[in-house]
C-alpha positions as CSV (number, residue, x, y, z in Angstrom):
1,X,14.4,1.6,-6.1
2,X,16.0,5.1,-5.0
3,X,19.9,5.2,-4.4
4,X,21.4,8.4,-2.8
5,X,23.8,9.4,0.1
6,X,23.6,11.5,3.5
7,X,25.4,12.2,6.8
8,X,25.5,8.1,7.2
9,X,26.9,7.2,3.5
10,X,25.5,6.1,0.7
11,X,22.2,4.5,0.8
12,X,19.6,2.5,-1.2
13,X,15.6,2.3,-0.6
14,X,14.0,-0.6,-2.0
15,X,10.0,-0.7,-2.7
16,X,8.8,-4.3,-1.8
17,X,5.7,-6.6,-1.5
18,X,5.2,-8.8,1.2
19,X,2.2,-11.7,2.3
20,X,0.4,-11.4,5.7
21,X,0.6,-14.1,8.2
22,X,-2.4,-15.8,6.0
23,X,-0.8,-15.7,2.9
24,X,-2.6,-12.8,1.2
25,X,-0.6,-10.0,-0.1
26,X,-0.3,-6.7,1.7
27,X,-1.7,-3.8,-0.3
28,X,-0.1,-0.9,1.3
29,X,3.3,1.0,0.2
30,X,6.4,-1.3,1.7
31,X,9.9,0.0,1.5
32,X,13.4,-1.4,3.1
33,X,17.1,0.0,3.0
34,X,18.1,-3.8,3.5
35,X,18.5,-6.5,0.4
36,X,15.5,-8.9,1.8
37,X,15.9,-12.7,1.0
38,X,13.2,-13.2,-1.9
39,X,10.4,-15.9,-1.7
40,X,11.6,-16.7,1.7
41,X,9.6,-16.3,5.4
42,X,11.5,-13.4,6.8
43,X,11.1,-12.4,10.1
44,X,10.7,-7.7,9.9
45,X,9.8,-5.1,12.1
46,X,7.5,-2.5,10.6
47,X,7.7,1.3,11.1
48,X,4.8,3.5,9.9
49,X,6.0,6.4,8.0
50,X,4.0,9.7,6.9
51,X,5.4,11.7,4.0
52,X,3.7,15.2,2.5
53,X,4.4,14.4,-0.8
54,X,4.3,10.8,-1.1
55,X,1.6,9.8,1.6
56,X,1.9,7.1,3.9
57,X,4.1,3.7,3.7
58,X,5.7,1.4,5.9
59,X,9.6,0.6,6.7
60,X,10.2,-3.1,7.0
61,X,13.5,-3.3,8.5
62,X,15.1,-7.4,10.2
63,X,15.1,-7.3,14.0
64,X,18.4,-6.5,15.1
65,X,21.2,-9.2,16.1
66,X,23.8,-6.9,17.5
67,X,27.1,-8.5,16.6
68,X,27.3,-8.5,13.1
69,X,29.0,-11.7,13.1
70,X,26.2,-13.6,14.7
71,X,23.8,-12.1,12.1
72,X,25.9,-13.5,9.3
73,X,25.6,-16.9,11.3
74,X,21.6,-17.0,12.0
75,X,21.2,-15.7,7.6
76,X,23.3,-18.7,6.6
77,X,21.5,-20.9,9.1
78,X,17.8,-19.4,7.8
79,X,19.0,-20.1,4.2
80,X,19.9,-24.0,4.8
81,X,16.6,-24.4,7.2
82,X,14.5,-22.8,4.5
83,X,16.3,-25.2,1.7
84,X,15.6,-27.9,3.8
85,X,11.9,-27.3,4.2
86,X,12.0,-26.8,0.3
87,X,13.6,-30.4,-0.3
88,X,11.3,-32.1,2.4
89,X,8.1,-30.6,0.7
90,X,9.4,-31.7,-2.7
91,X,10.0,-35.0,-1.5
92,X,6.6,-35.4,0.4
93,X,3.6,-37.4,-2.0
């Protein structure tokens, strides 16, 4: 984790790890400026990003929503579907 500030505000850059689509984990350098839900599918966009001194990584970022509102709305709604799924698989023999 890096924290610092710029022309936006203050910011904070999170290193991460993330699965594939198969379950394996990815190997390569994954950073966010977003607090990511942990252990939970999360739907990211991923930018490649070259740096001289530290080489290349990748910036996981959530697809926008627009209206920050509604983005509040879909997360709470993503939480309780993803709780649900939890409950049903513990429930299942």
């Amino acid at each position: 984790m890096a924290v610092g500030s710029g022309k936006r505000g203050a910011w904070t850059l999170y290193a991460c790890t993330a699965l594939d689509a198969e379950g394996q984990p990815i190997s390569e350098q994954l950073k966010t400026f977003e607090s990511l839900p942990l252990n939970e599918l999360t739907e990211v966009t991923v930018e490649p990003q070259q740096h001289e001194r530290y080489g290349p990584s990748y910036l996981l970022k959530r697809p926008s929503l627009g209206n920050g509102a509604l983005r509040e709305r879909v997360e709470v709604l993503e939480r309780k579907v993803a709780a649900l799924e939890r409950e049903r698989q513990g429930a299942m023999p």
